[in-house]
C-alpha positions in Angstrom: 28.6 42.7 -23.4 25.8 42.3 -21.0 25.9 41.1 -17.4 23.4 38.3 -18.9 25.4 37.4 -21.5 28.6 37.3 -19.6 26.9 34.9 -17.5 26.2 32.6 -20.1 29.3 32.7 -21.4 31.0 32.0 -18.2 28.4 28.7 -17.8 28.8 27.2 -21.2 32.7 27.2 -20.7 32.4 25.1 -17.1 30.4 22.9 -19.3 32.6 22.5 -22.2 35.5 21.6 -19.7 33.4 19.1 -18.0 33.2 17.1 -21.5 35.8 14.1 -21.2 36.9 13.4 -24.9 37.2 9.5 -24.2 33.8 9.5 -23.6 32.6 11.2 -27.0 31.4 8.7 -29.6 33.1 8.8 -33.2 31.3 11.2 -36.0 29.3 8.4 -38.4 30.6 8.3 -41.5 28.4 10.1 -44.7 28.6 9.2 -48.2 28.4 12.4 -50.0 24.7 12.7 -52.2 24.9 12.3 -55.7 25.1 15.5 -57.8 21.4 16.4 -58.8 20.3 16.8 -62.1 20.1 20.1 -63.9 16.3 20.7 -64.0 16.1 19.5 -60.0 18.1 22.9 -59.4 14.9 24.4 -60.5 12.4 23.1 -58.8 12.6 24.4 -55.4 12.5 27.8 -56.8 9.6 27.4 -59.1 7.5 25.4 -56.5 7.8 28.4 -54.3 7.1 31.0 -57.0 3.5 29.0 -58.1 2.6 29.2 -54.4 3.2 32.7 -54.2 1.5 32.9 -57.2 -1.7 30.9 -56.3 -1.8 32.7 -53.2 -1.9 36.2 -55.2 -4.5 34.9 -57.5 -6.8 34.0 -54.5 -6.3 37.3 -52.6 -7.6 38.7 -55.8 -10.3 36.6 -56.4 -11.5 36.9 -52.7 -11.8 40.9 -53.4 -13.3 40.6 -56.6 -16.4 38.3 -55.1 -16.6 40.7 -51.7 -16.8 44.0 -54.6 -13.8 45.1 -52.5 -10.1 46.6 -53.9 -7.1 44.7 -53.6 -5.3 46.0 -50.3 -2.9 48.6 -51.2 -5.2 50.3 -54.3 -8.6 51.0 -52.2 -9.0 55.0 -52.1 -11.5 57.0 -50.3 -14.4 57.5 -52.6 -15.2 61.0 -53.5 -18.8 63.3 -53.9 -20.5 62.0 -57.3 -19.3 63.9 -60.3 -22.0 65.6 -60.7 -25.2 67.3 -59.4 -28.5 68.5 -60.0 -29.6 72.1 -58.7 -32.8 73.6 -59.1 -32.2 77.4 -59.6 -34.4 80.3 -61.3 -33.2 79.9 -64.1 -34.4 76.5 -64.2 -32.9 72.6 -63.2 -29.2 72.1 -64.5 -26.8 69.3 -64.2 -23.6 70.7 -62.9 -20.1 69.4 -62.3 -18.9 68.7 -59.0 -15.0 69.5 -59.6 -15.9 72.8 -61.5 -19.5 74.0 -61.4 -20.1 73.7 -65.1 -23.3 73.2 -66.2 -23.3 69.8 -68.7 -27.2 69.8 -68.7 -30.1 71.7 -68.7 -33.9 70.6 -68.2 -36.2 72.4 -69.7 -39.7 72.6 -68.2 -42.8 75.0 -68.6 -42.4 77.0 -65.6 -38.9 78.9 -66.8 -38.6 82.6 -67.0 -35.0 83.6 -67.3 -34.7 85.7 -64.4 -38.2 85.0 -62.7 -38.7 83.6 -59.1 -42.3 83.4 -59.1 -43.8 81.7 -61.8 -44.4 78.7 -60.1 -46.0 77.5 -56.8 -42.8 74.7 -55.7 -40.5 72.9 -57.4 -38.2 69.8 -56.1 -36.2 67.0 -57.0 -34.8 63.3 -55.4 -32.4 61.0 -56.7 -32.3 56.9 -56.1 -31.2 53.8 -58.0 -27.4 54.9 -56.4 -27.9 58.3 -57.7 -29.0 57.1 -61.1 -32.7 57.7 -61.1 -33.5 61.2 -60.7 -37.5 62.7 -60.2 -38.0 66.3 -60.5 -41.9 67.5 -59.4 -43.0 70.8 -60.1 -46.1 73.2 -59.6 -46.6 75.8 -62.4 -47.9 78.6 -60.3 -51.8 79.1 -60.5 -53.6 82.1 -62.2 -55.7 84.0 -59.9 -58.6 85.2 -60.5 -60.1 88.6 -58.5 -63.8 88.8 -59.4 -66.6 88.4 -58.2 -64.1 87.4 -55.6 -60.5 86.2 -55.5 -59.6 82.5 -55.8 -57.4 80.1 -57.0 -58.0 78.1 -60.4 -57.4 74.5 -59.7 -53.4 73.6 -59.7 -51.6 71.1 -60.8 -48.3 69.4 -60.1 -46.3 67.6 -62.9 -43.4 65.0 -62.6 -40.4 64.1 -65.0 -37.8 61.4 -64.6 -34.5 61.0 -66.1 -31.1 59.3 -65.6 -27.2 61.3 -66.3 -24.9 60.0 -68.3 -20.9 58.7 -67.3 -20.6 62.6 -69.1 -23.2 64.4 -67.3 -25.0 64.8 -69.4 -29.4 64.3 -69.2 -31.1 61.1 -71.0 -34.3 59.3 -70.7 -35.8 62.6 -69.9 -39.9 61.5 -69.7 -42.9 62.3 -68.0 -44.0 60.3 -65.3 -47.1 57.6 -65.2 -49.4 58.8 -63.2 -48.9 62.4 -63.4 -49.8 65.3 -63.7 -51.9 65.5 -60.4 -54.6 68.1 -60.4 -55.3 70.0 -57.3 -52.4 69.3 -55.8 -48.9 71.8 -55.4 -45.5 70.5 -54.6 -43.1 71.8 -51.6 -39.4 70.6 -52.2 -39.2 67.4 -50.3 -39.3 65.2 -52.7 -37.3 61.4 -52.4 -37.0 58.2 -54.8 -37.0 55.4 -53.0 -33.2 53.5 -52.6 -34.1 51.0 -55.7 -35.5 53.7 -58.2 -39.1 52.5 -58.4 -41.3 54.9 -56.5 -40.9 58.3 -56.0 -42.6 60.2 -53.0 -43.3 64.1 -52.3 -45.1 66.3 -49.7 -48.3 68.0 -51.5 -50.3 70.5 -50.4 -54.0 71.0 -51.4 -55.1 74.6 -51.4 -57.9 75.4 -49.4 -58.7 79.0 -49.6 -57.1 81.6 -50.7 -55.4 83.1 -48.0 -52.9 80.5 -48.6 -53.9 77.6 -45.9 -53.0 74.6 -47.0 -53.7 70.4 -46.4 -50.6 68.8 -46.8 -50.2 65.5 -47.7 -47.9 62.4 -48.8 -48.0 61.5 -52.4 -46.6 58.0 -53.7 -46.4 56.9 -57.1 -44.7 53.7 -58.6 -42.7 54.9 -61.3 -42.9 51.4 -63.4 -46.7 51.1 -63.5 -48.0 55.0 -62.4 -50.0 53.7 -59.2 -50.7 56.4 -56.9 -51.9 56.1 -53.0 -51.8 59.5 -51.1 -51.8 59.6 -46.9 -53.6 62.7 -45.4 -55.3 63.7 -42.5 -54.4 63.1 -38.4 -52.0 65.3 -38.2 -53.6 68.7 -37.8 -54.2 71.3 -35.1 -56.1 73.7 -34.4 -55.0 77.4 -36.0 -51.4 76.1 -36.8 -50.4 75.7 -40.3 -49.1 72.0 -40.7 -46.6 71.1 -43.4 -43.8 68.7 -44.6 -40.3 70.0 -45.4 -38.9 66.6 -45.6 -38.6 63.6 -46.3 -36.3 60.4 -47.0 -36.7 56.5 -47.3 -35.5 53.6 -45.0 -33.1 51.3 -47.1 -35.9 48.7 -48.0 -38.5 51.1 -49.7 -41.3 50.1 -47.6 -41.7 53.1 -45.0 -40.9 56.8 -45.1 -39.4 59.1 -42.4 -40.4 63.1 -42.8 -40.4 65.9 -40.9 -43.7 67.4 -39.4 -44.1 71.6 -38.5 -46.7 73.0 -37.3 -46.4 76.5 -37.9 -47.6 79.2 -35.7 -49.2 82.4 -37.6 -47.1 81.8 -40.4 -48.4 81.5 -44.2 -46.6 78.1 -44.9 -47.1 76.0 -48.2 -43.9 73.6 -47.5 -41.7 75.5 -45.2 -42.4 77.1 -41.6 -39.1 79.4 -42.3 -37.3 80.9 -39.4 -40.5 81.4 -37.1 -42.0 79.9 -34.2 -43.0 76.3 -34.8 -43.4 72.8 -33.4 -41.6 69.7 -34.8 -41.5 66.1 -35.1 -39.7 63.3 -37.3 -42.4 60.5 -38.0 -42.0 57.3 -39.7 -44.3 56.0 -42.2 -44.9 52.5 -43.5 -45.9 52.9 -47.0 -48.8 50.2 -48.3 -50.3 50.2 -51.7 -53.7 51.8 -50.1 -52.9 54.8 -49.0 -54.2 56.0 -45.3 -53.8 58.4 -43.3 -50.7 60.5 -41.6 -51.5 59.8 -37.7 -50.7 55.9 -38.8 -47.0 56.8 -38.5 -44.9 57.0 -35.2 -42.7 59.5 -33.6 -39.1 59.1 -34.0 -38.2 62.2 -32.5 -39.6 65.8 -31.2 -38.0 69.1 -31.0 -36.7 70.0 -27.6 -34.2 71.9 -25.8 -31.1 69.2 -27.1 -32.7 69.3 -30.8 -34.4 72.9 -30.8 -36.1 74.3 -34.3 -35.8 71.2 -36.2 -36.2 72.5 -40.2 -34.6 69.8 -42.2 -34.2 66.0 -41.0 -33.5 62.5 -43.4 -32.7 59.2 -42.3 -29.3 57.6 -43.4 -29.1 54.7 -45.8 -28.2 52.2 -43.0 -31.6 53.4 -41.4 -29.6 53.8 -37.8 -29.6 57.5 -37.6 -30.8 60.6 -38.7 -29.1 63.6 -40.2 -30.8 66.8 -39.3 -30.8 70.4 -39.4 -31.4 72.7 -36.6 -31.5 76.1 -35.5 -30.2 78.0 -32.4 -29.7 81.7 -31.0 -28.5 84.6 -31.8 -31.8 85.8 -33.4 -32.0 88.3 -36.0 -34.9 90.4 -37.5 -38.3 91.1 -35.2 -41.3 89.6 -37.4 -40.7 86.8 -36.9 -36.8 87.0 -35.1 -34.5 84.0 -37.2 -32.0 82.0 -36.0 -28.8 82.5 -37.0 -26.7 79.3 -35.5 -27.1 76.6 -38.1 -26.2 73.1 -37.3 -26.0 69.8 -39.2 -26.6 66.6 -36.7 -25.9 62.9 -36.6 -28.2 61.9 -34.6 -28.0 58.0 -33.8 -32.1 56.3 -33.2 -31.2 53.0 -31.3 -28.5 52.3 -28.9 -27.6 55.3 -27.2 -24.8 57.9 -28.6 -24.2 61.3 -28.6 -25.0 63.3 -31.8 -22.2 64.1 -33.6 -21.7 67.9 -35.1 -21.3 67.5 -39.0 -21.2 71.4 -39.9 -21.8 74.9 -38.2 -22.8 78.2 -39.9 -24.7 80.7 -40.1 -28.2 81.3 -41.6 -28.4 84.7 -42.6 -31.6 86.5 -43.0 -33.2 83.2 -45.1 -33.5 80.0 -43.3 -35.1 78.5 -46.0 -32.4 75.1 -46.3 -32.8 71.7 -48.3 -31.0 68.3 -46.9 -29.8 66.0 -49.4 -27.6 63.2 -49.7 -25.9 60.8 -51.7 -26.3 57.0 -51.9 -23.6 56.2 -49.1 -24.9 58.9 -47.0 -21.3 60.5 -46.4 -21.7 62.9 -48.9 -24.2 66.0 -48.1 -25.6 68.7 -50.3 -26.9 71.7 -48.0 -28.6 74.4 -50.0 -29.7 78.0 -48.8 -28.1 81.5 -48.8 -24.8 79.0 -49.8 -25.1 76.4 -51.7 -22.6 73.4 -51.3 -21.6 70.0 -49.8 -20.5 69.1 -46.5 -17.0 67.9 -46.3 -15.4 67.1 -42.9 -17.0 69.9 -41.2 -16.1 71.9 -44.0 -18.7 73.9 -46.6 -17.5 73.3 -49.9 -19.4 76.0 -52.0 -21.0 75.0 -55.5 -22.9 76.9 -58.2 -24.7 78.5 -58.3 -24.1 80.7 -55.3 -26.2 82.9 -53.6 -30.3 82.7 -53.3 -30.3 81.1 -56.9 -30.2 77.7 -55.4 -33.4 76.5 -54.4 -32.8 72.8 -54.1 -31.0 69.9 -55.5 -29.5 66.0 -55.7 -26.5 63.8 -56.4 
């Protein structure tokens, strides 16, 4: 025993021999209860098992109306089963777990084996990764005489939707399309609801390959078009659009802006010199032009060679791509320290470091995501998704990847 409890001990015993026993008062006399009936053994029991009960069902019905699992069942939701990758060969529908291809899109511009019979290619997903938009530019003929031009271009869009087996179905052209004189990079996005898809287009101005570049818009339910262009330009620099990604209501745009320095560039600065910035757009039925949209961010010495950047489905932050030293290569030298970025927009914070790597001698890289945003597809020299800092390589592999969605 305890010091403590010897002391209460000691005290209850000098008051137990205080207590006279004259002084007590007699114990009242009880009459003993009647015996209860049989099915009043019962109910004590069964009033506390319908409470227990009742409580159960309204736990459950509380998670059922929030769209939340009862506690104890919830599990961390994995990448979508399956993905679409635009490759060489063409745009398949592959499965996460295994690579397999379920699907296959056909479209004009396949050549088994050929890279370069078209002029771009890209696809978006939206609806929750239901609604899938691919856009593609069948690459133009040239002709040489009297002297060498481009014939006029034209970009074409599909939509479909994938099955709970992967598999490809409403597979249509989109209202609206094709659009004549105008080629397709890969940034291409459906908005969060499915209805309007947007993509980065690029008219050809002469042939040695300078290029306008433009936003494209099109309402996928009634084939509406309105196009924003001009503002954005400078003098001698190639300017394009890598990127670009909706805020969760539909009604502006976020993309990236390069300005390219002596570089051919028709959607891509690649690994060369170049200025950046991530602009926000509000989208109206009209049309406009570029300049209307705002800086949300510039390349600097925190957030150097900005190449790929999206904003997240909650709209507070963006997720970007950026290059760093060592260099590699002499015309023009290319990063080879690849990073993927959280940067948060309001508030403060410190970015947080998603993925390192390394670029190789192709910088060429496409940013995509899934509805939740927690679930990144990174395609280049590798292609695969980003899992807790952690490259998680899908097929294809190698330079067959151009692009793709979930």
């Amino acid at each position: 025993m305890t010091r403590t409890e010897d002391r209460l001990t000691d005290a209850l015993t000098a008051v137990a021999r205080a207590v006279r026993e004259e002084t007590l008062p007699p114990l009242p006399a009880r009459t003993p209860p009647p015996a209860p009936h049989r099915w009043r053994r019962w109910l004590a029991p069964l009033a506390a098992a319908a409470g227990v009960t009742l409580i159960v069902v309204l736990a459950s019905a509380i998670h059922l109306l929030s769209g939340r699992p009862p506690a104890g069942r919830a599990r961390a939701a994995g990448p979508p089963r399956y993905y679409v990758s635009v490759a060489t060969t063409g745009i398949q529908v592959r499965k996460t777990a295994t690579g397999a291809v379920t699907a296959g899109i056909p479209t004009p511009f396949v050549r088994p084996g050929s890279l370069g019979v078209y002029g771009g290619v890209g696809v978006g997903a939206g609806d929750g990764g239901r609604e899938f938009v691919v856009a593609y530019t069948p690459r133009p003929r040239v002709a040489y005489t009297p002297r060498p031009h481009v014939t006029m271009v034209q970009t074409r869009l599909y939509s479909f939707h994938l099955t709970s087996t992967g598999r490809v179905a409403g597979l249509a052209p989109v209202k609206g399309a094709p659009l004549h004189g105008v080629e397709t990079g890969s940034a291409v996005a459906v908005s969060p609801d499915g209805s309007k898809v947007a993509f980065a287009g690029y008219r050809l101005a002469r042939f040695d390959g300078r290029s306008a570049a433009a936003i494209v818009v099109i309402n996928l339910r009634t084939g509406a078009r309105a196009y924003w262009a001009g503002g954005l330009r400078r003098p001698g620099l190639n300017f394009t659009i890598p990127s670009i990604s909706w805020s969760p209501g539909g009604d502006s745009l976020v993309f990236l802006s390069q300005w390219c320095h002596g570089q051919f560039a028709v959607g891509f600065c690649g690994g060369g010199r170049h200025d950046a910035e991530v602009r926000q757009l509000r989208v109206t039925a009209g049309g406009g032009r570029l300049s209307a949209s705002g800086v949300l961010l510039s390349e600097s010495a925190r957030y150097p060679n900005i190449i790929q950047a999206r904003l997240g489905p909650g709209g507070k932050a963006l997720t970007m791509v950026v290059l760093g030293p060592p260099y590699q290569g002499e015309f023009p030298p290319v990063p080879q320290d690849l990073r993927v970025i959280q940067v948060p927009l309001a508030g403060g914070g410190q970015p947080r470091l998603l993925y390192r790597g390394v670029t190789g001698p192709h910088p060429v890289v496409s940013l995509s995501s899934d509805a939740s945003g927690r679930h990144l597809l990174l395609t280049w020299r590798l292609n695969g998704w980003i899992d807790h800092g952690r490259l998680r390589i899908l097929p294809p592999e190698g330079r067959a990847a151009l692009t793709g969605a979930w």
